[in-house]
N, C-alpha and C positions, 0 to 999 in steps of 0.2 A: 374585301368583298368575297372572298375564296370564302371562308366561314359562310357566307349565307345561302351558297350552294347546298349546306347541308341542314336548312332549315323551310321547313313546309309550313305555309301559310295558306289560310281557307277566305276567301273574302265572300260573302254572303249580303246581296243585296238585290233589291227588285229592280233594279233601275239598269237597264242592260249597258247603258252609255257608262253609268260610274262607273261597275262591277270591270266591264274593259278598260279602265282609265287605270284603275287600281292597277287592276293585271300589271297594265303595260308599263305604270310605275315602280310596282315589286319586282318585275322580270328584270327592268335596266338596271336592278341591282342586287341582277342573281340569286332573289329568293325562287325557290320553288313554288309557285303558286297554283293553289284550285279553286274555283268559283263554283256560286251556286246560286239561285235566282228565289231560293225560297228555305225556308227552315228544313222541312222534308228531305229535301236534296242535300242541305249542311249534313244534317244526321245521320243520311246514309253513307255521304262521303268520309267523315267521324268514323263510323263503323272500318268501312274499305280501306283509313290511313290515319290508323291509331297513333303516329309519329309525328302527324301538326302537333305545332309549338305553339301557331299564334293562329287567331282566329277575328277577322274583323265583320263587324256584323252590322248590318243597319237597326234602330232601333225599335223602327216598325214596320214591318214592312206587311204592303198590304193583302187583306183576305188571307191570310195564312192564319190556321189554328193547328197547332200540332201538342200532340196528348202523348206525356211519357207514359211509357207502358212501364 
């Protein structure tokens, strides 16, 4: 588990209860975790830590429309 100390993980979902289930399951095994509640918030966080590896993402999540520029 030392390895996953040095690996950033984005979990991305609307559902506030998953999005902390995830955390708290990625945490107990030392990855570095960010969350986000909405596409918008993924993106910006993408921008701020160009060094995530993995990215899990709900597949719809809802009233979100976000437009690449």
């Amino acid at each position: 588990m030392w390895h996953n100390r040095q690996v950033k993980v984005l979990v991305v979902d609307d559902s506030p209860s998953f999005r902390s289930y995830l955390q708290s399951l990625l945490d107990s095994y030392r990855y570095q975790t960010l969350t986000a509640c909405h596409g918008r918030e993924a993106l910006e966080l993408l921008a701020q830590h160009p060094d995530i590896s993995l990215i899990i993402t709900d597949v719809k999540c809802r009233n979100e429309r976000v437009r690449a520029d």
